[in-house]
C-alpha positions as CSV (number, residue, x, y, z in Angstrom):
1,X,35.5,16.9,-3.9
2,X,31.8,17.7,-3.1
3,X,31.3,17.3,0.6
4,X,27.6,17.0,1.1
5,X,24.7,16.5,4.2
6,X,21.6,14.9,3.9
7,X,18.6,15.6,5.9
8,X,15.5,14.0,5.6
9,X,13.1,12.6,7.9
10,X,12.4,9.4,6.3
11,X,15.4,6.8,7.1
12,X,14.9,5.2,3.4
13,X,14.9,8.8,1.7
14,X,18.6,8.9,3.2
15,X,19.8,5.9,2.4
16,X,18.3,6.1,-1.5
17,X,20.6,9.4,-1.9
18,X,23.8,7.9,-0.2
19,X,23.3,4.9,-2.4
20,X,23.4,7.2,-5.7
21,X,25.6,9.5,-4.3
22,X,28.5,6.6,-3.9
23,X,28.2,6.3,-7.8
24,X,29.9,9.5,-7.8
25,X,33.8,9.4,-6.4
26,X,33.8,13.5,-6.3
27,X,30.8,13.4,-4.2
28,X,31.3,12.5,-0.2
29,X,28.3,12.6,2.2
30,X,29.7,13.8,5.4
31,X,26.7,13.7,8.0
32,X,23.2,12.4,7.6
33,X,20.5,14.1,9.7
34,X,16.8,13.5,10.4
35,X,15.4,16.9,11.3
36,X,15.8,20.6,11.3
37,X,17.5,21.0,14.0
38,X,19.9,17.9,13.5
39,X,20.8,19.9,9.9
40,X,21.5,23.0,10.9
41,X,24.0,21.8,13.5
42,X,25.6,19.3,11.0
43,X,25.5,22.4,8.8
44,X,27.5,24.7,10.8
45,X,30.0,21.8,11.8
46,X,30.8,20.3,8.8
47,X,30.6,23.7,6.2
48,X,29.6,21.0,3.3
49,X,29.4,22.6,-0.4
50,X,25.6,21.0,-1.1
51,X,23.1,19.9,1.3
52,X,20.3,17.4,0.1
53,X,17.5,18.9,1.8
54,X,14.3,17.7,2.8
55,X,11.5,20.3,2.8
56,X,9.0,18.9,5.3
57,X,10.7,17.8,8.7
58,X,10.1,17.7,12.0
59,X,10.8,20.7,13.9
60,X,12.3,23.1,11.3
61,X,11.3,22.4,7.9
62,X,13.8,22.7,5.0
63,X,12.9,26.4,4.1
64,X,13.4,27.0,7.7
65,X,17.1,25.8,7.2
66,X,17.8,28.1,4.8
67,X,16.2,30.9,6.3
68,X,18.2,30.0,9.7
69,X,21.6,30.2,8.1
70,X,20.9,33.7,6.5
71,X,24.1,35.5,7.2
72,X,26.2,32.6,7.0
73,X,28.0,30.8,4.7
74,X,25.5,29.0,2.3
75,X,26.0,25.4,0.8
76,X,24.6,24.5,-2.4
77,X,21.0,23.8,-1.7
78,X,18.6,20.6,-3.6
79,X,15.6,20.3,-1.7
80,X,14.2,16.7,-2.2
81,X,10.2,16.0,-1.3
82,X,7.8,13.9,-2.5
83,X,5.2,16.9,-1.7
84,X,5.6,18.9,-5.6
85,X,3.4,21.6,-4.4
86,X,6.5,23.1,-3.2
87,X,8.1,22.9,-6.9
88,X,7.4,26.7,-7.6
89,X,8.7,27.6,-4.2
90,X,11.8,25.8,-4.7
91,X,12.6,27.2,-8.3
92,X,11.5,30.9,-6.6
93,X,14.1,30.4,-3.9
94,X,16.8,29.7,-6.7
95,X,17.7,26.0,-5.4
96,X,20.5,24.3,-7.6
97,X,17.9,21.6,-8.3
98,X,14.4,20.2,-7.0
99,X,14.3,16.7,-6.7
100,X,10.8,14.8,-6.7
101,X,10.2,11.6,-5.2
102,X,10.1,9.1,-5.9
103,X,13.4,10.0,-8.7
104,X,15.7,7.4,-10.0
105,X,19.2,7.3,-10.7
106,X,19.2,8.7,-13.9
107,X,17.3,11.7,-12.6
108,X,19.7,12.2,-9.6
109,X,23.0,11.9,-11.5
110,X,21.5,15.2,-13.6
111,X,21.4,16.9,-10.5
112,X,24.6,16.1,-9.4
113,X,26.0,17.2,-12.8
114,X,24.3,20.9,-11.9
115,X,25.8,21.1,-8.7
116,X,29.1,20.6,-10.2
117,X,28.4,23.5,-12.9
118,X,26.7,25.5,-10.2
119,X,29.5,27.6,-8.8
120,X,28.3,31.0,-8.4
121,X,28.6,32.4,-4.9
122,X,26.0,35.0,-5.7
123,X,23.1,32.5,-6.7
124,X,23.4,31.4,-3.3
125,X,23.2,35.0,-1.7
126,X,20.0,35.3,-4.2
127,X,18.4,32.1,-2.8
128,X,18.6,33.7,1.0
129,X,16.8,37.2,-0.9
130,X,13.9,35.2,-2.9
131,X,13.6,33.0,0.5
132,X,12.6,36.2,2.4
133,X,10.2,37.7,0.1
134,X,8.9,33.7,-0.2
135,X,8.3,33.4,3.6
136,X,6.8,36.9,4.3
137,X,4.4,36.6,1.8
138,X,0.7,35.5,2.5
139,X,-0.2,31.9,1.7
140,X,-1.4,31.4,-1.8
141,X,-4.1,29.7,-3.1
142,X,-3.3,27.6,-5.6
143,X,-2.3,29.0,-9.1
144,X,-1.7,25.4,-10.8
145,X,-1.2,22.4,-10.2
146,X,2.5,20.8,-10.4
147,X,2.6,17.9,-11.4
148,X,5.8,14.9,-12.5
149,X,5.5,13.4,-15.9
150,X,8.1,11.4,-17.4
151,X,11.1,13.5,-16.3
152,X,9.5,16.7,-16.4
153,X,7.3,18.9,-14.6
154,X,4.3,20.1,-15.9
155,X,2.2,22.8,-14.9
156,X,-1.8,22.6,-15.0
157,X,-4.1,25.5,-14.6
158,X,-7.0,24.6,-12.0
159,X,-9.3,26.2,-14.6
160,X,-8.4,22.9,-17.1
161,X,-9.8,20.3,-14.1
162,X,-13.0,19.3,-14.5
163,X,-12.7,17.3,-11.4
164,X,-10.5,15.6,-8.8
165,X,-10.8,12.4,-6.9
166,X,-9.0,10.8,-3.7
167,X,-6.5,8.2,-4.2
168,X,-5.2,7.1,-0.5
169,X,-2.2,9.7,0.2
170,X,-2.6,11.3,-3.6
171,X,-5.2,13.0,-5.7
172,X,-5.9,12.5,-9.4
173,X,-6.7,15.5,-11.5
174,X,-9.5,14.7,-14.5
175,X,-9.0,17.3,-17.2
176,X,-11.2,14.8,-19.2
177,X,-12.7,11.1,-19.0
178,X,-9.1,10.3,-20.8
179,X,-6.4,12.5,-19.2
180,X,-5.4,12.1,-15.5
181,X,-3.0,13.2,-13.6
182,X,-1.7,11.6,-10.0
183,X,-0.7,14.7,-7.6
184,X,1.0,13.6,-4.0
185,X,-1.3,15.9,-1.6
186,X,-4.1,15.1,0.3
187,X,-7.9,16.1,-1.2
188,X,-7.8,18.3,2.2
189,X,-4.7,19.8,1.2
190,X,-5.9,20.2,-2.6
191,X,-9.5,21.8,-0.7
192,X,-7.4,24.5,1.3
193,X,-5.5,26.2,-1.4
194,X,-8.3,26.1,-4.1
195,X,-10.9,28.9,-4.9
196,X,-14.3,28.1,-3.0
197,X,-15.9,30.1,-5.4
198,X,-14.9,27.7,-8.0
199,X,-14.6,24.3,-6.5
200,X,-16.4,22.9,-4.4
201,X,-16.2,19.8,-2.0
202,X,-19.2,16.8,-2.8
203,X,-17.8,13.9,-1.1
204,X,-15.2,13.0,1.1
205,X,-13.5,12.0,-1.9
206,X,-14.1,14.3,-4.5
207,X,-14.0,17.8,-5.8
208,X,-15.4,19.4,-8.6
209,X,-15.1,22.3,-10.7
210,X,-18.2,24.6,-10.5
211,X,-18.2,25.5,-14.3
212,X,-18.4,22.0,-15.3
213,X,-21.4,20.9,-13.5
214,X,-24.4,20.5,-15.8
215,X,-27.2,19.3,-13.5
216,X,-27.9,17.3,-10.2
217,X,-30.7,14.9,-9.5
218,X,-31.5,12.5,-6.6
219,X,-29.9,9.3,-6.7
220,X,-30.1,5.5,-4.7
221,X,-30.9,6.7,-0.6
222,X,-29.7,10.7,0.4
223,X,-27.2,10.8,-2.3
224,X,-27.3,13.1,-5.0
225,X,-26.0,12.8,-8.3
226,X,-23.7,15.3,-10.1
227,X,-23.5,15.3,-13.4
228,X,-20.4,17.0,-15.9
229,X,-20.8,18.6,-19.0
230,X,-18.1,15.8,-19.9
231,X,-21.2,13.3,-19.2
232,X,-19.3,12.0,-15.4
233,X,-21.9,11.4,-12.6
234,X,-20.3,12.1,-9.2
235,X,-22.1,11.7,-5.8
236,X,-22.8,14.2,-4.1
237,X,-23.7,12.7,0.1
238,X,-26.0,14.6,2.4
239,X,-22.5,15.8,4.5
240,X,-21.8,18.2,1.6
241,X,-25.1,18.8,0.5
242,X,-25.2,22.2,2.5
243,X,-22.4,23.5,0.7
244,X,-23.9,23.3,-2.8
245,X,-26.9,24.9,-2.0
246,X,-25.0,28.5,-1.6
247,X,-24.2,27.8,-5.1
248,X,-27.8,27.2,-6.5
């Protein structure tokens, strides 16, 4: 038997992964928690084998956990987010599994089927070293992109976007006219962990990549238009015209 917590701040998130998990009769969900805090105590109460482990909570995040429990006994971890920027982090860290919302059942079941091959005391005792040299570490900028696609996750160099636009909660990464790519971040996010030097802010809803930008000329009232090598016009508005002209 697989005694397992989830923690997750979102009440649905929870309920999604007791719903799969009572497909499996080895697998028995022993506390559900909605924070940090709340998983660390159920942690240390209940000893489970795997915790389903959201990343970003309230409080304590799901690294945070991890790091918390260094010097105790260590469940399995799976860290479950919908943010994949965290993707590398989590393989770094040497999680049993990474799962990306939103998953379906298919996708969950494969993780289950790691955690029961995934035995090795010593993995978990390298998670908690990987984890430390993770935490201490400056911030990165952004190396790739991670991104889902059909089951698999696929890494993009930033060089290969020519341009990226604001979709509500997400972003959407143009490699050309044809070939998108929907990301789960913010643009603001995106902004912070890419290379000023290289992209640069035009609109509240867009990026682009320096290198691809052919010419600008004036367009309808104080906008500016942007044009790509790949023939896309962008606007450029007067808020972010300030920031191009250190460019030009």
């Amino acid at each position: 038997m697989i005694r397992a917590i989830i923690a997750d701040d979102e009440r649905l998130a929870r309920q999604k992964v007791r719903e799969l998990a009572s497909a499996h009769p080895d697998l028995q969900i022993v506390a559900e928690c909605a924070n940090g805090k709340q998983a660390l105590a159920a942690i240390r109460e209940h000893h489970p084998d795997l915790v389903f482990l959201d990343i970003r909570m309230p409080g304590i995040d799901g690294f945070g956990v991890v790091r918390e429990l260094r010097g105790e006994a260590l469940p399995r971890i799976v860290f479950v987010t919908a943010h994949n920027e965290y993707a590398v982090e989590a393989f770094d860290v040497e999680a049993v599994d990474y799962l990306l919302k939103p998953f379906d059942r298919a996708r969950f079941d494969r993780t289950v089927d790691r955690v029961r091959r995934e035995g090795d005391a010593g993995a978990r005792r390298r998670l908690l070293d990987a984890l430390d040299r993770l935490v201490t570490a400056p911030e990165r900028s952004a190396t790739h992109f991670v991104v889902r696609a059909r089951e698999k996750i696929v890494f993009i160099d930033p060089h290969e976007v020519t341009w990226i636009g604001a979709e509500g909660k997400y972003v959407r990464l143009h490699l050309t006219p044809t070939v998108t790519h929907l990301v789960r971040q913010s643009i603001a996010e995106v902004e912070r962990r890419l290379d000023p030097s290289e992209f640069l802010r035009i609109h509240r809803s867009t990026i682009v990549n320096l290198r691809r930008v052919k010419e600008m000329h004036r367009g309808v009232g104080d906008d500016f238009v942007v044009l790509l090598a790949d023939g896309t016009q962008l606007s450029l508005s007067r808020r972010y015209r300030a920031r191009l002209a250190d460019f030009v």
